[in-house]
C-alpha positions as CSV (number, residue, x, y, z in Angstrom):
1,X,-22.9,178.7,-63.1
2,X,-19.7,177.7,-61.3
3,X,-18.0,174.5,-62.5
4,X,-16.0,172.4,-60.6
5,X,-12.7,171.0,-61.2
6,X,-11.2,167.8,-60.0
7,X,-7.5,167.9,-57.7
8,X,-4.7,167.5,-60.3
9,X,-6.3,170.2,-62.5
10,X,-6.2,172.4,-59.7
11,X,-2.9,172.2,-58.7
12,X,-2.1,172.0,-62.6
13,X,-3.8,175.8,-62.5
14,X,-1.6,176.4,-59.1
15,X,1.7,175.1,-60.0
16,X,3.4,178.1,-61.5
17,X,2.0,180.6,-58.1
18,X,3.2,177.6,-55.2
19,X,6.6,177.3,-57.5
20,X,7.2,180.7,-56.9
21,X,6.4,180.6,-53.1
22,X,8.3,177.4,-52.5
23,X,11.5,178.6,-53.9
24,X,11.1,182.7,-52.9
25,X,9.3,182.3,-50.1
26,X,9.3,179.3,-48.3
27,X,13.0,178.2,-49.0
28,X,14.8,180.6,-47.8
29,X,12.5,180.7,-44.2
30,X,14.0,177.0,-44.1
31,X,17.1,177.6,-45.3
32,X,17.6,180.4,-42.4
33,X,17.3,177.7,-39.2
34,X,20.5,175.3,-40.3
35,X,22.9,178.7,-41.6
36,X,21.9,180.3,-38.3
37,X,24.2,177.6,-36.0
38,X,27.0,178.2,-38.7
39,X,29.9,179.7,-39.5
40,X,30.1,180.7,-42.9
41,X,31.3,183.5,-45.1
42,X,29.6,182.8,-48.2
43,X,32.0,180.9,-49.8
44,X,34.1,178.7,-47.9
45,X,32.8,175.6,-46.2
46,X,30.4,175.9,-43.2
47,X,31.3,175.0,-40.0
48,X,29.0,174.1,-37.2
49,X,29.1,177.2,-34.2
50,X,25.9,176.2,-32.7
51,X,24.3,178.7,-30.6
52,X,27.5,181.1,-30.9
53,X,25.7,183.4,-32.9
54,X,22.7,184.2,-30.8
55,X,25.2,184.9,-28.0
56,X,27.0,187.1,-30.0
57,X,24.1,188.8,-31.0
58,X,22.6,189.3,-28.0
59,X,26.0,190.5,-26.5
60,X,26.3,193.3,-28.9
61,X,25.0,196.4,-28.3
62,X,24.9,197.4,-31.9
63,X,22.1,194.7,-32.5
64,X,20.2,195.4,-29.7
65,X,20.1,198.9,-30.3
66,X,19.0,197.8,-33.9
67,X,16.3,195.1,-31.7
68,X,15.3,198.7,-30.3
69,X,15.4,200.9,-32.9
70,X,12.9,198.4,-34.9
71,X,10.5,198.3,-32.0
72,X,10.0,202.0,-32.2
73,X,9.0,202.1,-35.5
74,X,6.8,199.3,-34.7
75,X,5.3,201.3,-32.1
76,X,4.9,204.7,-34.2
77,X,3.4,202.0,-36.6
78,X,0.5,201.3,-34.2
79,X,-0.5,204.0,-32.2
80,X,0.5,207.0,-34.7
81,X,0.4,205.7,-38.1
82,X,-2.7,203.7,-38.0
83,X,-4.8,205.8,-35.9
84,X,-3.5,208.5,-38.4
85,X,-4.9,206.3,-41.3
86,X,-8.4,205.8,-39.5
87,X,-8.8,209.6,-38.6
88,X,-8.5,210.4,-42.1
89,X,-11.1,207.5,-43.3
90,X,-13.2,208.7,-40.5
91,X,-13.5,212.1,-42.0
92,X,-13.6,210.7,-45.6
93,X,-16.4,208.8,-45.1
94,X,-18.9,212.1,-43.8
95,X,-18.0,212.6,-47.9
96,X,-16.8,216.2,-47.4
97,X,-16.7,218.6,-50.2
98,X,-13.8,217.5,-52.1
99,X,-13.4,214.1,-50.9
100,X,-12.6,211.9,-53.9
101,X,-9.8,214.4,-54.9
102,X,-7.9,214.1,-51.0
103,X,-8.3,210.6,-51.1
104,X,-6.6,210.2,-54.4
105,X,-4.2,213.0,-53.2
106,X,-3.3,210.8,-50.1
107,X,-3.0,207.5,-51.9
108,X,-0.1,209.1,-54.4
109,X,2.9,208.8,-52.2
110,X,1.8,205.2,-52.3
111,X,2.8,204.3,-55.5
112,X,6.5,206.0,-55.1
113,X,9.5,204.2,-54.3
114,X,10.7,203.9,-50.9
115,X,14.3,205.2,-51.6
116,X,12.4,208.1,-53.7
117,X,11.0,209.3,-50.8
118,X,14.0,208.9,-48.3
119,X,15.9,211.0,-50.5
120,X,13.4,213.5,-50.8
121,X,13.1,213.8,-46.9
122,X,16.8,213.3,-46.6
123,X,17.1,216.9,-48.9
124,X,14.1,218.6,-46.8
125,X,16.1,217.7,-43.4
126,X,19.0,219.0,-44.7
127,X,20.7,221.7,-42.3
128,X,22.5,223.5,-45.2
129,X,20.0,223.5,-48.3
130,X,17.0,221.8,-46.8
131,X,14.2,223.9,-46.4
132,X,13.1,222.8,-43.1
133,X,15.0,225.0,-40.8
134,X,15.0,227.7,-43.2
135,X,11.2,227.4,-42.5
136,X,12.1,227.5,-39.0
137,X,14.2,230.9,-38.8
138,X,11.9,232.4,-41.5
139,X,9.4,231.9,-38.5
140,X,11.4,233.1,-35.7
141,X,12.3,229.9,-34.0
142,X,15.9,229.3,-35.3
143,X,16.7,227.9,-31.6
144,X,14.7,224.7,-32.8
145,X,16.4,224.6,-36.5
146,X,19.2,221.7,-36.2
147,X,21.0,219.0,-37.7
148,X,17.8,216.3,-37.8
149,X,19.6,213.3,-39.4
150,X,23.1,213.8,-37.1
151,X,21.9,214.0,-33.5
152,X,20.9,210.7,-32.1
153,X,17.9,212.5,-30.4
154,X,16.3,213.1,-33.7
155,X,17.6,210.9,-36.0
156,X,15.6,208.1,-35.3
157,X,12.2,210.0,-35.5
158,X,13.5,212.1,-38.4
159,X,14.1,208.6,-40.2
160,X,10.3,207.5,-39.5
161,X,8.7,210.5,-41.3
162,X,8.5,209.6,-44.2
163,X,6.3,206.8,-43.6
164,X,3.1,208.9,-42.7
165,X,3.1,209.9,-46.1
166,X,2.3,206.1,-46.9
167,X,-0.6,206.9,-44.3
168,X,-3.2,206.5,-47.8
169,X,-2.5,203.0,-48.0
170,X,-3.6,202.8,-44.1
171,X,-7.0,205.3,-45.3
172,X,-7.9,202.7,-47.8
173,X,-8.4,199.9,-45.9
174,X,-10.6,201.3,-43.4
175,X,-12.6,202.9,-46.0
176,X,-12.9,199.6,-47.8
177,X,-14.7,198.0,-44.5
178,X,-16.5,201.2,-43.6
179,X,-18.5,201.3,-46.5
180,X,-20.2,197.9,-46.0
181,X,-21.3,198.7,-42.8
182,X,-25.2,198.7,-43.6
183,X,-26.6,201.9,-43.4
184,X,-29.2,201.2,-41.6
185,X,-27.1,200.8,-38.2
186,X,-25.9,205.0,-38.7
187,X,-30.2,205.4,-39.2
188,X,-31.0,203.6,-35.7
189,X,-28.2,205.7,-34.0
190,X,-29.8,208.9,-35.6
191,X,-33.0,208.2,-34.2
192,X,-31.7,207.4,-31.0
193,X,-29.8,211.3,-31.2
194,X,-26.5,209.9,-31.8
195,X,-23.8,213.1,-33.3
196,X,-21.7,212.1,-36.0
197,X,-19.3,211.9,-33.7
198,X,-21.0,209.1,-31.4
199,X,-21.8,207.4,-34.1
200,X,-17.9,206.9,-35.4
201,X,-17.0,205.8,-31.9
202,X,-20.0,203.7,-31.3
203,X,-20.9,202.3,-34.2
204,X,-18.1,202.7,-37.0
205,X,-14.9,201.8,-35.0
206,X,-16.0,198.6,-33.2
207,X,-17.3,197.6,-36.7
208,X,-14.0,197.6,-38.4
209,X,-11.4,195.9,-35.6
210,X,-10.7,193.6,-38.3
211,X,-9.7,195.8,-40.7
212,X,-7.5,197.4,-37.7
213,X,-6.0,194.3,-37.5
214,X,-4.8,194.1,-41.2
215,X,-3.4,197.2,-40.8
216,X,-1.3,197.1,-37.7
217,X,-0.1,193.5,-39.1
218,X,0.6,195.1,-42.4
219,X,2.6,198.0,-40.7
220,X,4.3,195.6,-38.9
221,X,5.8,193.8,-41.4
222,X,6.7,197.0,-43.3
223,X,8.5,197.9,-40.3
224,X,10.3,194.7,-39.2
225,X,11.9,194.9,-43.4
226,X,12.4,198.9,-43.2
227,X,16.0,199.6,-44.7
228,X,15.7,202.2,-47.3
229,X,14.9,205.1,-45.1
230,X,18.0,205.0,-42.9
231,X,20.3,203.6,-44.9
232,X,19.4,206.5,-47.6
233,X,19.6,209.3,-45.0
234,X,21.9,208.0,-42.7
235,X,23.7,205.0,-42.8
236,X,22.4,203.9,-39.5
237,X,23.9,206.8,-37.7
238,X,24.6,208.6,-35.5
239,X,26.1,206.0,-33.7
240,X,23.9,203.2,-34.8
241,X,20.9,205.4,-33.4
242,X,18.7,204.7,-36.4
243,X,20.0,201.7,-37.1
244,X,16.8,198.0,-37.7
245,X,17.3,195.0,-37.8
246,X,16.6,194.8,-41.8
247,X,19.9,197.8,-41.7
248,X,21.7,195.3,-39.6
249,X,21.3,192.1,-41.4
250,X,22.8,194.1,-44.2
251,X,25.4,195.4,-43.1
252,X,26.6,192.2,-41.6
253,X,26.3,190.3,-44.7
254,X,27.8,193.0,-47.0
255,X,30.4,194.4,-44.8
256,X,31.6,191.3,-42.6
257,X,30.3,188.6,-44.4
258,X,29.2,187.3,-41.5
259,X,26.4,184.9,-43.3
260,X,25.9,182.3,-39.8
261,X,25.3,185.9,-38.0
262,X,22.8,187.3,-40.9
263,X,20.8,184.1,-40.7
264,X,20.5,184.2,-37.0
265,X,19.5,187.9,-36.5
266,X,16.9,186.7,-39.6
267,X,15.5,184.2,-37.2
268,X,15.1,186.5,-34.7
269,X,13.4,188.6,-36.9
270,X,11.2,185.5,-37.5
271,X,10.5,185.0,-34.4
272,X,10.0,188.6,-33.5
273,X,7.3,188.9,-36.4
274,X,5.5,185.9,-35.3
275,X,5.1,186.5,-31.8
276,X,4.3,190.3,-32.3
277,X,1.4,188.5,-35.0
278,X,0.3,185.8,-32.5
279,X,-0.4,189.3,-29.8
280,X,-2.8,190.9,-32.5
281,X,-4.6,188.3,-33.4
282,X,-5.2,187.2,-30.1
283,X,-6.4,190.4,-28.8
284,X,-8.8,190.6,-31.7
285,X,-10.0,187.3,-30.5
286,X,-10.6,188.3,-26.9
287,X,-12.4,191.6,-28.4
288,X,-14.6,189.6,-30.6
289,X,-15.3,187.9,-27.7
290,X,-16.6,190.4,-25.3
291,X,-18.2,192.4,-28.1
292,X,-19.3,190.0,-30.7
């Protein structure tokens, strides 16, 4: 029997859980908007630069290429990552033999640290020690062994790797909204001579959008706050090639104590996450709408 409880015992239950979002969460959102027309280096007293700080930030080339650099991860995100992620729950679900033990097997990365696994893949890439394009010689293709971390053709990609093996956490969720798909709806597309195959494309994938959804806006957001991975394995180089907008933030707040020009490429970042958020959800809503 569920028993209700009046207002102010509610929020009596919720006061410690909106405490912590007002003053992590929500506060510093707010707290970005005034900074980001200011001039301030932490400690002295701000001055007002009003919209000086977007203008330098769109007139540098180092944040744009950061602006840039972001956006490709975004877009390895969603068309590499994720379809990765429902592939492998695709094939999970048929219940192969030795299914439970691959699914645990690709959930492990999951619960290791980011900079954990950058230093890892930092080590593999190496072109001294790394085993990578010893692999690569030891195979008879030397002419593609290379430094993968120090030539701006590569870095950036090199940098992204890592994050497929977080590709478990992607798995899960599908799986999680493919197994309440009733069963009878894979039973009527038997009858009707559907392969396994038709009946993932058919009847599985338009069934989990949603969780499709989650996913993309979940890699998104992972993406938009990436800093370990290149700031492990390379700084941001070569030549800010791998260098995000997380990367940047930090490096302008640690290394010029630029705090008006943190807060404003923050907004952007805002802004960038928002609008990128608003897309998703309103293409779901036009799918929903022509396919119910």
């Amino acid at each position: 029997m569920v028993t209700r409880i009046g207002l102010p015992r509610a929020l009596a239950y919720l006061a410690p859980a909106i405490a912590i979002v007002l003053a992590f969460y929500l506060y510093p959102i707010v707290f970005t908007v005034p900074v980001s027309v200011m001039r301030w280096d932490g400690v002295s007293r701000m001055s007002f630069a009003g919209l000086s700080n977007f203008r330098s930030l769109f007139s540098s080339g180092e944040f744009m290429q950061a602006l840039a650099n972001t956006f490709v991860w975004i877009l390895i995100a969603t068309f590499v990552h994720t379809p990765l992620g429902l592939l492998m729950a695709l094939v999970l679900h048929r219940k192969p033999r030795g299914w439970a033990a691959f699914r645990t097997l690709f959930f492990l990365p999951n619960i290791l640290s980011a900079a954990s696994l950058a230093l890892l893949w930092y080590f593999l890439l190496n072109p001294t020690v790394g085993p990578a394009d010893a692999l690569l010689r030891l195979a008879g293709a030397p002419g593609l062994a290379r430094s993968w971390l120090a030539m701006p053709g590569t870095a950036l990609v090199a940098t992204a790797l890592p994050f497929a093996l977080y590709i478990g956490f992607t798995m899960l969720i599908f799986l999680a909204q493919i197994t309440v798909i009733p069963p009878e709806y894979y039973e009527a597309s038997q009858i009707d001579g559907a392969s396994p195959f038709q009946q993932d494309l058919f009847v599985t994938i338009p069934l989990i959008r949603r969780a499709a959804v989650i996913n993309i806006l979940l890699n998104t957001a992972f993406c938009l706050k990436m800093v370990e991975y290149p700031l492990i394995m390379t700084s941001g180089g070569p030549a800010n090639a791998t260098t995000t907008l997380s990367l940047f933030m930090l490096d302008e707040m640690t290394r010029a104590r630029s705090f008006g020009l943190t807060m404003a490429s923050g907004l952007v970042m805002i802004l960038c996450g928002g609008v990128l958020m608003a897309l998703v959800l309103g293409l779901q809503r036009l799918a929903d709408r022509r396919w119910g």
